[in-house]
C-alpha positions as CSV (number, residue, x, y, z in Angstrom):
1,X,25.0,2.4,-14.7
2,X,28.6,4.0,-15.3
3,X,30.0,7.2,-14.0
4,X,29.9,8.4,-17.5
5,X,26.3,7.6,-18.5
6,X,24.9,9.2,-15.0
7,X,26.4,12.3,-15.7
8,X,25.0,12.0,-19.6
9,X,21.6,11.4,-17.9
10,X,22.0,13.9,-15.5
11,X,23.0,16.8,-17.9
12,X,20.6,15.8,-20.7
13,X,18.2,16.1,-18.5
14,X,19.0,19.3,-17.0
15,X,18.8,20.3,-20.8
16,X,15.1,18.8,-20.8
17,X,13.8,20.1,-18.2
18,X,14.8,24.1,-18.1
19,X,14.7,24.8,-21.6
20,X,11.3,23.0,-22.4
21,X,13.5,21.6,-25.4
22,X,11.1,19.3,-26.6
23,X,10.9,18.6,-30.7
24,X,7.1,19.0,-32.1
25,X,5.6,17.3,-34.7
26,X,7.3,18.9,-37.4
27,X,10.6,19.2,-35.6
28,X,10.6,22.9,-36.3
29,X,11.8,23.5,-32.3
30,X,14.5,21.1,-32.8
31,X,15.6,23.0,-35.5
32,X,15.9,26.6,-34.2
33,X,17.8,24.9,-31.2
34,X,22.0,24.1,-31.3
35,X,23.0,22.5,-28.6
36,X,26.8,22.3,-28.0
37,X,28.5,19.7,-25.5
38,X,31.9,21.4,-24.4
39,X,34.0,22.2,-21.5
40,X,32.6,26.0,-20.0
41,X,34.2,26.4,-17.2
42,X,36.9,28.2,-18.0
43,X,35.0,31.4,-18.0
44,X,36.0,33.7,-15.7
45,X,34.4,36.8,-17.0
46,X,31.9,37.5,-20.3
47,X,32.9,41.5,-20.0
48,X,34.9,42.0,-23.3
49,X,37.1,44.4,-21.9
50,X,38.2,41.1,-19.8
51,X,37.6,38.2,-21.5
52,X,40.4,36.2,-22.4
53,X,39.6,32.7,-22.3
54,X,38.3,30.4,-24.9
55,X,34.9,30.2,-23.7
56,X,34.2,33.8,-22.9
57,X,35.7,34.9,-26.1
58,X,33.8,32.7,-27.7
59,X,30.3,34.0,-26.1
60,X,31.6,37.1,-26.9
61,X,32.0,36.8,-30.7
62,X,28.5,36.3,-30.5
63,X,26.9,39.0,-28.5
64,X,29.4,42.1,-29.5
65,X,29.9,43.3,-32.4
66,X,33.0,45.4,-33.7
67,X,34.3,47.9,-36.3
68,X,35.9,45.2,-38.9
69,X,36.2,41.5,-38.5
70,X,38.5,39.2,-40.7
71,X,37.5,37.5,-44.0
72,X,36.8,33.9,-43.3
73,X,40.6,32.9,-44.3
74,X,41.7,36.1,-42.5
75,X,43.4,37.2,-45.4
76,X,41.6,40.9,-45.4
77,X,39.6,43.2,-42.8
78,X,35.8,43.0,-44.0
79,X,33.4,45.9,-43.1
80,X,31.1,45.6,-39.4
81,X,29.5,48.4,-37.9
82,X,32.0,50.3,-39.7
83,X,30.3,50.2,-43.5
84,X,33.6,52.0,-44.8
85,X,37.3,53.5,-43.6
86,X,39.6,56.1,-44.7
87,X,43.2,55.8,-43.9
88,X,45.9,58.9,-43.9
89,X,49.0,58.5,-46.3
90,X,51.0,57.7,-43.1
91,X,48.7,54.5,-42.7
92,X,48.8,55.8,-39.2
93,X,44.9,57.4,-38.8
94,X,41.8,55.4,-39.7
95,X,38.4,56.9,-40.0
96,X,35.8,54.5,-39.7
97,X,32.1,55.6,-41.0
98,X,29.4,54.0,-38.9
99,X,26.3,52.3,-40.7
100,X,23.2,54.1,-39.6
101,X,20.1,52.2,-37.7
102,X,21.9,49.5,-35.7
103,X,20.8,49.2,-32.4
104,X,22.2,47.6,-29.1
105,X,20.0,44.1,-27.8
106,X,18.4,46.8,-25.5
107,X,17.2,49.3,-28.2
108,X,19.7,51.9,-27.6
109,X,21.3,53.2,-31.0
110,X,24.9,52.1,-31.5
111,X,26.8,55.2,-32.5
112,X,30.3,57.1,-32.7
113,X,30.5,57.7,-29.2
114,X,30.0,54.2,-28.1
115,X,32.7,53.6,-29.9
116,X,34.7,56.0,-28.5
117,X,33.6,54.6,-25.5
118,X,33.9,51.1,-25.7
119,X,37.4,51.0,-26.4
120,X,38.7,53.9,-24.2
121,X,36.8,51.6,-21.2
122,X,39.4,49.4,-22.2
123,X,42.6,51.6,-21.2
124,X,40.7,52.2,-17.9
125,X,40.0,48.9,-17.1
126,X,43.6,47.7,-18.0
127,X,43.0,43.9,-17.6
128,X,44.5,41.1,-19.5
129,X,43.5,41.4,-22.9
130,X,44.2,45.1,-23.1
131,X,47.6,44.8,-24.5
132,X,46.5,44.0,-27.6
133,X,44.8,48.1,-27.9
134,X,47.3,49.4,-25.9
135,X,50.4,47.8,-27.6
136,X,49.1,49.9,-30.9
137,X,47.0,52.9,-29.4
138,X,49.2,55.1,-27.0
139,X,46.1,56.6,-25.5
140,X,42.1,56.8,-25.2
141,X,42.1,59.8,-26.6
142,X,43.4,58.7,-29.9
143,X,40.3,57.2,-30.2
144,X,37.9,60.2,-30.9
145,X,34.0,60.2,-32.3
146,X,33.2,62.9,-35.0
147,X,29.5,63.4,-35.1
148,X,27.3,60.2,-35.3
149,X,28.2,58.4,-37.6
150,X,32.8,58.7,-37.9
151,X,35.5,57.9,-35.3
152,X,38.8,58.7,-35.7
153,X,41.4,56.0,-34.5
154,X,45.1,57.6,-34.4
155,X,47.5,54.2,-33.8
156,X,51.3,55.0,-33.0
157,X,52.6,53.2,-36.0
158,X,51.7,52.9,-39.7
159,X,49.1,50.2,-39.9
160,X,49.1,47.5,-42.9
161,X,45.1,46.8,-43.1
162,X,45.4,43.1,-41.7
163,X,47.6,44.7,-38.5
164,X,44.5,47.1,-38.2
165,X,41.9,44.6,-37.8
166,X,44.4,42.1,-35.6
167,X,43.1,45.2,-33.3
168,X,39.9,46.0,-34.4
169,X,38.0,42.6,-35.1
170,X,39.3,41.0,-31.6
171,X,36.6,40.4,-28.9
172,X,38.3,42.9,-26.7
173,X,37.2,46.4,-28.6
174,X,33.3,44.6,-28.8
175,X,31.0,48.1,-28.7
176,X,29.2,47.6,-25.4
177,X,26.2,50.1,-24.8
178,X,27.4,53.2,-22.7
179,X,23.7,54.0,-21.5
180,X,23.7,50.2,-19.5
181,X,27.4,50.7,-18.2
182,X,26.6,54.1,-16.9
183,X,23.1,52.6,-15.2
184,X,24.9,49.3,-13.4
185,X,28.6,51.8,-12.4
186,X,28.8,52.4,-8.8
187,X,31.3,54.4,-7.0
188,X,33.7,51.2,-6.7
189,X,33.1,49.9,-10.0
190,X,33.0,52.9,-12.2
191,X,32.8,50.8,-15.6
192,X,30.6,48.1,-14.7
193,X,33.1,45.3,-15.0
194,X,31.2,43.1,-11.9
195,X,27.8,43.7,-13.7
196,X,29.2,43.3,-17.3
197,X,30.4,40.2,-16.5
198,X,27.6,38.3,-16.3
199,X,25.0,40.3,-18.0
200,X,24.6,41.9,-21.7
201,X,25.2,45.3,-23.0
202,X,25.5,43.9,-26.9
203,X,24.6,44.3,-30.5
204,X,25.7,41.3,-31.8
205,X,23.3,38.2,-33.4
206,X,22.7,37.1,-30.3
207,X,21.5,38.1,-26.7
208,X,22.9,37.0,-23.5
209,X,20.3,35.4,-21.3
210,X,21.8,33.8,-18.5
211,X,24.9,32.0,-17.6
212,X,25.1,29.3,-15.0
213,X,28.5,29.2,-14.5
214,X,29.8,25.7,-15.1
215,X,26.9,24.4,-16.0
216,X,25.2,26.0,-18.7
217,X,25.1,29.5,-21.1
218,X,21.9,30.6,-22.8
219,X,22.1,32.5,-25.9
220,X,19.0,33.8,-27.8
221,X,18.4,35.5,-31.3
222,X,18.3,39.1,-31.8
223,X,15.5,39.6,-33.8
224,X,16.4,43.2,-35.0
225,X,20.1,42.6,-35.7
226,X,21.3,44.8,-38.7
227,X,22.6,41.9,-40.7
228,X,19.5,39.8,-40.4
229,X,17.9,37.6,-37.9
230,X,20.1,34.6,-36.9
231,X,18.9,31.8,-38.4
232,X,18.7,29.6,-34.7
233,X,16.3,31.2,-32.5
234,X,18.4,29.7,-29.5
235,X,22.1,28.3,-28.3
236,X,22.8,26.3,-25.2
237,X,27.0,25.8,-24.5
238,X,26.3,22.6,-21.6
239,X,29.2,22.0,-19.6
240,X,30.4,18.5,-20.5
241,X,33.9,17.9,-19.1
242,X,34.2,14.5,-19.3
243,X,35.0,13.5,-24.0
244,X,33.2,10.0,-23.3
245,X,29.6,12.0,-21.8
246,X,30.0,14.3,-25.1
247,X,30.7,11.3,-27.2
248,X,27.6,9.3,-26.1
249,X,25.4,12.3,-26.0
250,X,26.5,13.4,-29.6
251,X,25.7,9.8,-30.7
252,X,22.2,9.8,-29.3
253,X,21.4,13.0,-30.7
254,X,21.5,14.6,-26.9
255,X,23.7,17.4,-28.5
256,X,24.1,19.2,-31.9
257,X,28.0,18.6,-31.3
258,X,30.9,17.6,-29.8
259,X,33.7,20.7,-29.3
260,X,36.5,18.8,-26.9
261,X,36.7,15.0,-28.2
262,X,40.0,13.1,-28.1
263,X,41.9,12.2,-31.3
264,X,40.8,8.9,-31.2
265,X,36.9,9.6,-31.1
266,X,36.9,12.0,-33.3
267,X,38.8,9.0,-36.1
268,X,36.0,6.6,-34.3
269,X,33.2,9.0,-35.7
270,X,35.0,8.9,-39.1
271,X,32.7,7.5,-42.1
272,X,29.8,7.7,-39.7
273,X,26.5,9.3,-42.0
274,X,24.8,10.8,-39.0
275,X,28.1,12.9,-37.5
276,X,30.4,14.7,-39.3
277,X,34.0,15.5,-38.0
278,X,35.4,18.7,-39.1
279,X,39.2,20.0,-38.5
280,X,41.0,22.8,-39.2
281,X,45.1,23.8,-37.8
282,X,45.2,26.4,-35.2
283,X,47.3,29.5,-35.1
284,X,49.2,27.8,-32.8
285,X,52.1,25.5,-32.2
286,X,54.0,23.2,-30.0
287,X,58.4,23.7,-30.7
288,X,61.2,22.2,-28.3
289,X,63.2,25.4,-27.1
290,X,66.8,25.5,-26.7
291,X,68.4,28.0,-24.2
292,X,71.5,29.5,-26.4
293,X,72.6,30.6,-22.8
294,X,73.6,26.8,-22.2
295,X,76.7,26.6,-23.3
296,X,76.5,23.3,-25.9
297,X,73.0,25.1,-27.2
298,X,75.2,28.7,-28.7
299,X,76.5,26.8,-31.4
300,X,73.9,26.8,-34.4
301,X,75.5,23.5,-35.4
302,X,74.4,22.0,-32.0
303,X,70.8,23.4,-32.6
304,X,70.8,21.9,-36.0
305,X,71.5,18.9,-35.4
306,X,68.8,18.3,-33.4
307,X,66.9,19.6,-35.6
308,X,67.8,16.9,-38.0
309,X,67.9,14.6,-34.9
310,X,64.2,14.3,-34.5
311,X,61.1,11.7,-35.7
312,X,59.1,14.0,-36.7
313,X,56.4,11.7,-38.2
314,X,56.7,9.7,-35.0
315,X,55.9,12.5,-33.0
316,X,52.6,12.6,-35.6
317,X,51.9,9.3,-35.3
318,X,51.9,10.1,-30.3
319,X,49.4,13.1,-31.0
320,X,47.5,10.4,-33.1
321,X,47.7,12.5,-36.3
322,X,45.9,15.3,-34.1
323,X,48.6,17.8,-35.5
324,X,49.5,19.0,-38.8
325,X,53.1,19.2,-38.9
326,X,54.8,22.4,-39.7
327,X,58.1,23.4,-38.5
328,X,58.0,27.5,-39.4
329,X,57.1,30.0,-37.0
330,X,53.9,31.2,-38.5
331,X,51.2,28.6,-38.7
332,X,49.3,27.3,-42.0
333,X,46.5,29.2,-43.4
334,X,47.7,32.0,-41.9
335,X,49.0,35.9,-44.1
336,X,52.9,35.0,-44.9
337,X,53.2,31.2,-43.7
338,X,56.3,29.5,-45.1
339,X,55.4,26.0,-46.1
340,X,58.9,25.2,-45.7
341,X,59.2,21.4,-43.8
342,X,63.1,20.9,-44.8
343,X,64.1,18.9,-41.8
344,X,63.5,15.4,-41.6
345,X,65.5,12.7,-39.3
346,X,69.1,11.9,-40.7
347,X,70.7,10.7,-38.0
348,X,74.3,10.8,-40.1
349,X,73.8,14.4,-41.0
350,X,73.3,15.5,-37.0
351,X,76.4,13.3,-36.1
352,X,78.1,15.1,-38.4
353,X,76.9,18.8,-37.3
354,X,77.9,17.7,-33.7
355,X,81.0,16.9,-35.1
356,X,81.4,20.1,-36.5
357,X,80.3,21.9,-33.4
358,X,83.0,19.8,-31.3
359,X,80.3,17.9,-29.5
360,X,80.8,14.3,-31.6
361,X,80.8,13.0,-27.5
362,X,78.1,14.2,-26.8
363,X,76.7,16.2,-23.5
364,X,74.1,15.8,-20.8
365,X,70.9,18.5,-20.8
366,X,67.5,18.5,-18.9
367,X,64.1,18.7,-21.1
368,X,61.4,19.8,-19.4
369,X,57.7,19.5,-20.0
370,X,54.0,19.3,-18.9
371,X,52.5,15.6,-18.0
372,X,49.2,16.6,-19.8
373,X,49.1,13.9,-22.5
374,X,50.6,13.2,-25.0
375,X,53.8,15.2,-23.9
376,X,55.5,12.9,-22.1
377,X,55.4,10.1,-24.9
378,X,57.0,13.0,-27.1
379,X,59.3,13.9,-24.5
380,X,60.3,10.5,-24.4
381,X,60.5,10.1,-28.1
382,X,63.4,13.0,-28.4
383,X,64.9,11.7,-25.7
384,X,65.4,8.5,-27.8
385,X,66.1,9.9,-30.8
386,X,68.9,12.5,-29.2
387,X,70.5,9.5,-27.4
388,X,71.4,8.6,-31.1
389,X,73.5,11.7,-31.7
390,X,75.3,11.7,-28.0
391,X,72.7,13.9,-26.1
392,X,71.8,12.1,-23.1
393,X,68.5,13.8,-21.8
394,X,67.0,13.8,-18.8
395,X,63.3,14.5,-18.7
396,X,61.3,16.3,-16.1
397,X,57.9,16.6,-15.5
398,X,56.6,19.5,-13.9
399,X,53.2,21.9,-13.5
400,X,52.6,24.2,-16.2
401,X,53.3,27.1,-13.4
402,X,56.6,25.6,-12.4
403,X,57.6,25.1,-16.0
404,X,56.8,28.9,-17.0
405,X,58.7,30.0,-13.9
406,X,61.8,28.5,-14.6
407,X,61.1,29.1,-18.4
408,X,60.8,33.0,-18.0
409,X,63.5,32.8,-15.9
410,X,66.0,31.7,-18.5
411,X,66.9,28.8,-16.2
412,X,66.4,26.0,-18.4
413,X,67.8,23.8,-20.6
414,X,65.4,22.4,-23.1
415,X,61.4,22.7,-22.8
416,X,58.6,21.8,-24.7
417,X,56.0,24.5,-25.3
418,X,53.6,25.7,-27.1
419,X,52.3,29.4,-28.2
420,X,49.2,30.5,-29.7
421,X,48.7,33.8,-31.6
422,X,46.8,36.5,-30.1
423,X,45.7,38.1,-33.0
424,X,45.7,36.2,-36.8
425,X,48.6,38.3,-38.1
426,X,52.3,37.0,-38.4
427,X,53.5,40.3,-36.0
428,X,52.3,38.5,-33.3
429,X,54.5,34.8,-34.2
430,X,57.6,37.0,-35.0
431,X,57.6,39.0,-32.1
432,X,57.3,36.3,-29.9
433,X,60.0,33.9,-31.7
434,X,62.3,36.0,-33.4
435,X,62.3,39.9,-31.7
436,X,64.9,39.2,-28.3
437,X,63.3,42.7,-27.7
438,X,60.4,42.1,-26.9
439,X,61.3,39.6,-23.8
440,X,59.0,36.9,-25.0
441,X,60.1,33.6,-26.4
442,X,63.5,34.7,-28.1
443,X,64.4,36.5,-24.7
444,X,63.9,33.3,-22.5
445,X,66.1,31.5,-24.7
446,X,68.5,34.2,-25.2
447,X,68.4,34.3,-28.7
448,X,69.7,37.9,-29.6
449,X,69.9,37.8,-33.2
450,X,70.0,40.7,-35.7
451,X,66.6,39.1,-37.6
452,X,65.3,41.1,-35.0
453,X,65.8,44.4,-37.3
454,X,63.4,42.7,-39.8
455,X,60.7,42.1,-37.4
456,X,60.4,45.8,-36.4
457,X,60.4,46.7,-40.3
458,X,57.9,44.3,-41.4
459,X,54.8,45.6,-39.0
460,X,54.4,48.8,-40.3
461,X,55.7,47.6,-43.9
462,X,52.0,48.9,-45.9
463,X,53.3,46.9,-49.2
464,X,51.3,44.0,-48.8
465,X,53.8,42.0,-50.9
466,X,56.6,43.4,-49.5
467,X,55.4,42.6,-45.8
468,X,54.9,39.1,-46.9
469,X,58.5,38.9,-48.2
470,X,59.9,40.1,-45.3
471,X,58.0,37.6,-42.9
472,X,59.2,34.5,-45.0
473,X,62.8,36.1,-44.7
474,X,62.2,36.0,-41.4
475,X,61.1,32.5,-41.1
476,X,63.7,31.1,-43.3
477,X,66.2,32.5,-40.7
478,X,64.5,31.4,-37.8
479,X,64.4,28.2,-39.1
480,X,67.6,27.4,-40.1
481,X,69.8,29.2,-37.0
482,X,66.8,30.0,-34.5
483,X,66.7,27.7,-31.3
484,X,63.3,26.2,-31.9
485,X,62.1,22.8,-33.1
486,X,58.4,23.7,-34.5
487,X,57.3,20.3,-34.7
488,X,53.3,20.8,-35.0
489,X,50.3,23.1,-36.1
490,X,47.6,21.4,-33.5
491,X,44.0,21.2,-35.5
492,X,40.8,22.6,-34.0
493,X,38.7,19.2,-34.4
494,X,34.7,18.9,-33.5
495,X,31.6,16.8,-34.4
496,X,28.6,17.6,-35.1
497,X,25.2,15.8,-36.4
498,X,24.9,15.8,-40.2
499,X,21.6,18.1,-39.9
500,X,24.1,20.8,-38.9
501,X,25.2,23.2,-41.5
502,X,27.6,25.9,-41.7
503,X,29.3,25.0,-38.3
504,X,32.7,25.4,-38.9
505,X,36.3,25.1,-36.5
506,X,38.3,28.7,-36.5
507,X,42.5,28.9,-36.7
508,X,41.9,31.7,-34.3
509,X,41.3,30.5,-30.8
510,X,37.5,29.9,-30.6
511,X,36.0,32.2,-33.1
512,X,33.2,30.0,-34.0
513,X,30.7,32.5,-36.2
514,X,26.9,31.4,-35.7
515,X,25.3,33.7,-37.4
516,X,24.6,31.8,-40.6
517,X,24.6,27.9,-38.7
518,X,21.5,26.3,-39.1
519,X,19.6,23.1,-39.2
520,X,18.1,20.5,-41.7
């Protein structure tokens, strides 16, 4: 027996054996169970004033709730435990009413002041995903309870309704139940965060029952939840590192689905009438950066030119059509995406711009990137198609830590990254590429430019229309003189069993909503 189908046995069995997960005759157990196949072992903590990784925020979405969440293409906020808001003529002060009789997984009512609460634990706690509260709320006590049922959230900038909920619908402002925090504090750990990261003070659809940490995560209905009882009794996330154990398992019908396949399993599984493979692009993207600080890199002609330099359908064809290709800064599908792809490769075109730029001999520069797969066949793709214009590239192949070191340091030459939005709102994508303020991505390649003005205008634009026009503007001058070569949107891909319904991949990170996924 293979490595492969041990560790299939083992796990499966595992399953077996400490759930009781055995079908009846009707099936009915079978089909209050989901069973997902996936890599887990990134969590490091399930506290949402903490979680930040794509498994906890994903357990997360399920056991919290929070004031607003996003329409399911995250073009508007949608109500949550807040039923309604309010929202001065500044856009600056929201006031959220509460809906009455929801309770917290351990009966305790969820109110005003766990509101009020919840998210000024987060500016005490001040771990990672904090910034995203603090960067818009100055201090806790902007965030104030009135009564019961209203809370008052004073932000320190006008707030277009999308920007609102970028805060408000994350994972990181879920309402956790003061009465449990309080109960599990001690004098070291004042807010719980050691207890809280392992156990449950929720009202979301589901509870938290245990967690095994990489091995297993139990999830389980909550029968009085406000919206409705889920409509799966139970969830199991199995950690399944290996794509081939997940693949096999998915195929017997071990597992409901398959959340970490490679490209070409997930085409394998194509016209198959048991499994369906779903996809959908991230809000993310992979570019090759270009330091303007290196000398041949200043000149936008330079930049260009290896813009038009560059197989971009190539590069498709390496991440074995894994991507969708894009090449703006704000990725499909999300609020005020420019669908622009002008750039194609024209070899004649770049030979002239290096012409033009006084570089028709060429230089030398270093490219540096990651050896996780596929990125060194793309590295080596643009260093083949830049030997046509007179670039001689050398490529390098270092640790992700090594390559952000030298790449927050302003100390390379070229680099292929990637970035993924924090929140689904195009602030957070021209901040990073196009505001040499904010000492993100434009900083480390000292791009100073003054499209930088039109990023601080367009957060706090309220004119929905308006704000979109300015984040195309944006864009459109990012693409054309910015040093970035956006060459792909990566898609969220899984597989699942064709008895699974309403299952579907998020843009967002791992947003996955199970509230309504059920089973034939």
């Amino acid at each position: 027996m293979n490595r492969s189908r041990c560790m299939l046995v083992v796990l499966v069995t595992l399953a077996l054996l400490v759930t009781g997960w055995v079908p009846n005759v009707n099936g009915q157990v079978a089909k209050t169970l989901l069973v997902l196949g996936r890599l887990i072992s990134d969590a490091v903590s399930l506290d949402p004033a903490q979680a930040f990784e794509f498994t906890s925020v994903w357990v997360d979405k399920q056991v919290y709730d929070t004031l607003v969440d996003f329409s399911k293409d995250f073009s508007r906020a949608v109500p949550m435990l807040a039923r309604s808001w309010t929202v001065s003529p500044d856009g600056k002060t929201y006031t959220f009413r509460l809906r009455s009789g929801v309770k917290f997984h351990s009966g305790n009512p969820v109110d005003a002041k766990a509101v009020e609460f919840s998210i000024r634990r987060v500016f005490r706690l001040k771990l990672t995903p904090s910034f995203i509260v603090t960067s818009f709320i100055d201090k806790p006590e902007d965030v104030v309870a009135i009564g019961r049922d209203q809370v008052q959230i004073t932000f320190n900038q006008p707030m277009p309704e999308t920007m609102m909920a970028s805060v408000l619908a994350n994972p990181v402002t879920g309402i956790v139940d003061p009465a449990l925090i309080q109960k599990n504090a001690t004098p070291d750990d004042p807010m719980a965060n050691k207890w809280l990261s392992t156990n449950d003070a929720g009202s979301g659809p589901f509870i938290l029952r245990s967690w095994r940490r990489n091995v297993r995560i139990d999830l389980e209905a909550f029968p009085e939840y406000w919206r409705g009882r889920p409509k799966l009794n139970r969830i199991i996330l199995l950690e399944m590192p290996e794509p081939t154990t997940q693949l096999l398992a998915l195929q017997r019908g071990d597992i409901d689905a398959a959340m970490s396949l490679l490209p070409r399993q997930y085409r394998e599984l194509a016209g198959r009438k048991d499994i369906i493979v779903k996809s959908s692009p991230t809000f993310s993207l992979r570019y090759l950066a270009m330091n303007v600080g290196y000398e041949p890199f200043s000149k936008v002609q330079v930049r260009n030119a290896v813009k038009w330099a560059i197989d971009y359908d190539a590069i498709k064809r390496i991440w074995e059509d894994a991507i969708d290709p894009g090449q703006t800064i704000v990725p499909a599908r999300m609020f005020g995406h420019l669908p622009e792809r002008p750039y194609r490769k024209n070899v004649e075109r770049a030979r002239s711009l290096m012409r033009e730029a006084g570089y028709e001999r060429g230089f030398k520069a270093e490219l540096l990137t990651v050896p996780d797969p596929p990125l060194p066949d793309v590295a080596a793709k643009i260093k083949e198609d830049l030997a046509a214009i007179g670039i001689d590239v050398e490529v390098k192949q270092l640790r992700s830590a090594d390559l952000l070191g030298i790449y927050r340091a302003q100390k390379h030459q070229m680099v292929i990254a990637r970035w993924g939005a924090d929140y689904p709102d195009p602030d957070n994508l021209a901040k990073a590429f196009a505001d040499f303020d904010m000492r993100q991505l434009a900083y480390r390649n000292q791009w100073d430019h003054p499209v930088k003005q039109l990023v601080k205008q367009a957060v706090g634009e309220l004119d929905r229309k308006k704000r979109e026009e300015l984040y195309k503007r944006i864009q459109k001058i990012t693409l054309e003189e910015g040093p970035y070569v956006v060459f792909a949107y990566p898609l969220r891909q899984i597989a699942l069993r064709a008895n699974v319904k309403g299952l579907e991949p998020s843009p967002l990170y791992e947003t996955y909503d199970l509230f309504e996924v059920w089973k034939e």
